[in-house]
N, C-alpha and C positions, 0 to 999 in steps of 0.2 A: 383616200389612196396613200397619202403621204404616212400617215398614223400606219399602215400596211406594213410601207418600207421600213421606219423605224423598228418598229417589229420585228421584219425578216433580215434585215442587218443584226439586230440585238442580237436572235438567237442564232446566226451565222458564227458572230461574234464568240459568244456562247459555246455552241460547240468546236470552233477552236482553240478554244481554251481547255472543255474536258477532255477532251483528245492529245491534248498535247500532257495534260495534267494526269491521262493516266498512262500515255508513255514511260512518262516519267516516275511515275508512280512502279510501273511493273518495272522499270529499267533499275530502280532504286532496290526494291523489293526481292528480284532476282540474282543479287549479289547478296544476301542475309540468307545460309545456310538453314536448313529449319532443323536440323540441331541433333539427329535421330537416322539421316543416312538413306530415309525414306525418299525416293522417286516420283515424282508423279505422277508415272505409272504404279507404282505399289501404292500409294493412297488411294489410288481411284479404283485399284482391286480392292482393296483390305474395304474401303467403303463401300460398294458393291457386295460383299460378302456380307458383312456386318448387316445388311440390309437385307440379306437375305436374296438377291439378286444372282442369280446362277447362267440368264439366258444372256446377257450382256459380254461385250468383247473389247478393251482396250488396247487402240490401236493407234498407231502415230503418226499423224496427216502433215503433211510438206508445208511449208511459213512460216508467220509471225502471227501470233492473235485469230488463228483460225482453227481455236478448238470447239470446239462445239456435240451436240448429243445427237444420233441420227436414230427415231424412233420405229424406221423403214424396216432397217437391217438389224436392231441394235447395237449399235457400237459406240462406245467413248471414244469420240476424235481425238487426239491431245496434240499439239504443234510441236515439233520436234525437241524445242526450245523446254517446252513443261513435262513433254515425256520422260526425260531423259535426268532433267534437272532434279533434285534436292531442296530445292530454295522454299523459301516461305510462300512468295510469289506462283509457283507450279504446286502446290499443296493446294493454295486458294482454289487454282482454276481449274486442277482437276476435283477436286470435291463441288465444286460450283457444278460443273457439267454431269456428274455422278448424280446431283441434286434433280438434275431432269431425266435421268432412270429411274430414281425413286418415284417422282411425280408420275412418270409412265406406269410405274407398275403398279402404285394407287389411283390410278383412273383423274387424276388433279386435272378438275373442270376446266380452270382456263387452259391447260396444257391442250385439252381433247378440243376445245374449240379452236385454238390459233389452229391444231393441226389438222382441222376440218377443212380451215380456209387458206390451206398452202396451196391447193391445184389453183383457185378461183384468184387469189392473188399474184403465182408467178404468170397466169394469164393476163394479169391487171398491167402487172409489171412490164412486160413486153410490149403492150400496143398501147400504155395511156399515153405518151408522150408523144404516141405521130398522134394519135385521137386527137388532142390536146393543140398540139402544134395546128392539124390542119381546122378544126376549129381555128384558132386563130386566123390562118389565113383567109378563110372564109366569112371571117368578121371584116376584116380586114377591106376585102373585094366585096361589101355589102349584100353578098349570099345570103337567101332567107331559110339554108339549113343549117347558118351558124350554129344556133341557138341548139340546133336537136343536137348535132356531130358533141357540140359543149359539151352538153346534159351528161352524153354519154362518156364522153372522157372524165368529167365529172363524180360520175358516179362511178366508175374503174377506182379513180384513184381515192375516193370515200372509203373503200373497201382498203386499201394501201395503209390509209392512215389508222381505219378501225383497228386493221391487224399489229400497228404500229403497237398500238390503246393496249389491246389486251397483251401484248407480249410481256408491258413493265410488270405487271402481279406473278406471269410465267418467272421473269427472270429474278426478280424479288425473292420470292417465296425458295427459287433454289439456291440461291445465295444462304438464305437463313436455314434452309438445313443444312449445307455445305457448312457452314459456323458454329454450327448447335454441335452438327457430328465431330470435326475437327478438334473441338473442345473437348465434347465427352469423351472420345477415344484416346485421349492424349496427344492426337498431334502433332498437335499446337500447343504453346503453356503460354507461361504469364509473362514472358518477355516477349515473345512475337506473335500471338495470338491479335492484338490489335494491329498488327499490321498486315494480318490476312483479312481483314475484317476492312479495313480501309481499303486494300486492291480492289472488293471486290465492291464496296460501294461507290468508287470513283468507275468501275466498269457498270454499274448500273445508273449511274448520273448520263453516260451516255448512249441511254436508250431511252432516257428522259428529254433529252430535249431532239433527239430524234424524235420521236413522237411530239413534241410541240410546232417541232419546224413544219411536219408533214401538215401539223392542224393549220400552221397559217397561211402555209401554200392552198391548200382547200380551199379554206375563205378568200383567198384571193380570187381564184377561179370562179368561185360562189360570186364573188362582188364582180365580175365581168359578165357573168351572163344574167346576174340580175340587172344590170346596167344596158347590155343588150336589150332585154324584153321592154326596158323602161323606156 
């Protein structure tokens, strides 16, 4: 159990460190002009085009870091902040997000399966942690349906961490077209090209150790109700 904590300190540690490091990183990055007058709204059309993508709709969602692709309606979220913006930094994260309309509109495997397991997950989402919790108190109060209420909280948030898994190859893979395109189209050139290419790997560093924390939260769990049973 001790070996656990260390662990779930370390990657606690961890990701506050990438989080803080890609604040900083977009906070840096979003003051470096990308050189061409271009918006993050007009990158994320011009790449949508060039792609041949006609049924897609770039649109400007309220905050900070809450852009994202919605394959429902489709639309390119972009946060007011990369909408609007010029910078190297809003070039990155709308061609990043453009990269998961592309994947959409080539059927891209992992994409189709994370989006299989959104209903089952934001289900997972909402009741593992009373599942969870009262599991525990039912260990707790030496109840002999600890073990089942576990299982089941258990295997909710199994599902949590799998979806965690397969995201990083989703978000990977649109990052590297988002970089390939940027490149090809001109963009980007050879003075700040590497520093779009940098945003968007310190934005994937943290869906990386998301996905580890989720994995050793699991074995934790794992390790109480196999301790229970024993």
């Amino acid at each position: 159990m001790a070996t656990y904590w260390i662990l779930f300190i370390g990657i606690a540690i961890a990701s506050w460190l990438v989080s803080w490091n890609l604040k900083r990183k977009f906070q840096a990055y979003s003051r470096i002009p990308l050189g061409n007058g271009m918006t993050g709204k007009d990158v994320a059309e011009k790449m949508l085009h060039e792609s041949g993508i006609d049924d897609v709709t770039v649109i400007s969602t309220p905050g900070s870091l809450t852009d994202h692709y919605n394959p429902t309606n489709k639309t390119v979220n972009l946060s007011e902040d990369v909408y609007a913006s010029d910078s190297v930094a809003a070039a990155a994260v709308a061609a990043h997000e453009c990269g998961h309309a592309v994947q959409h509109a080539k059927a891209y495997a992992p994409l189709k399966m994370r989006s299989s397991m959104v209903p089952v997950v934001s289900f997972a989402s909402k009741w593992v942690t009373w599942i969870l919790l009262g599991g525990m108190v039912l260990l707790g109060n030496g109840s002999k349906v600890a073990s089942t209420v576990l299982l089941v909280g258990i295997g909710l948030f199994a599902m949590t961490t799998l979806f965690s898994f397969i995201t990083l190859p989703v978000e990977i893979d649109a990052s590297k077209r988002a970089l390939a395109w940027l490149n090809r189209a001109g963009v980007t050139n050879a003075y700040n090209h590497d520093k779009a290419e940098n945003a968007l790997r310190s934005a994937a560093y943290t869906y990386v150790v998301a996905a580890l924390g989720s994995l050793a939260t699991l074995l934790y769990y794992i390790m109480i109700f196999l301790g229970r049973r024993d």
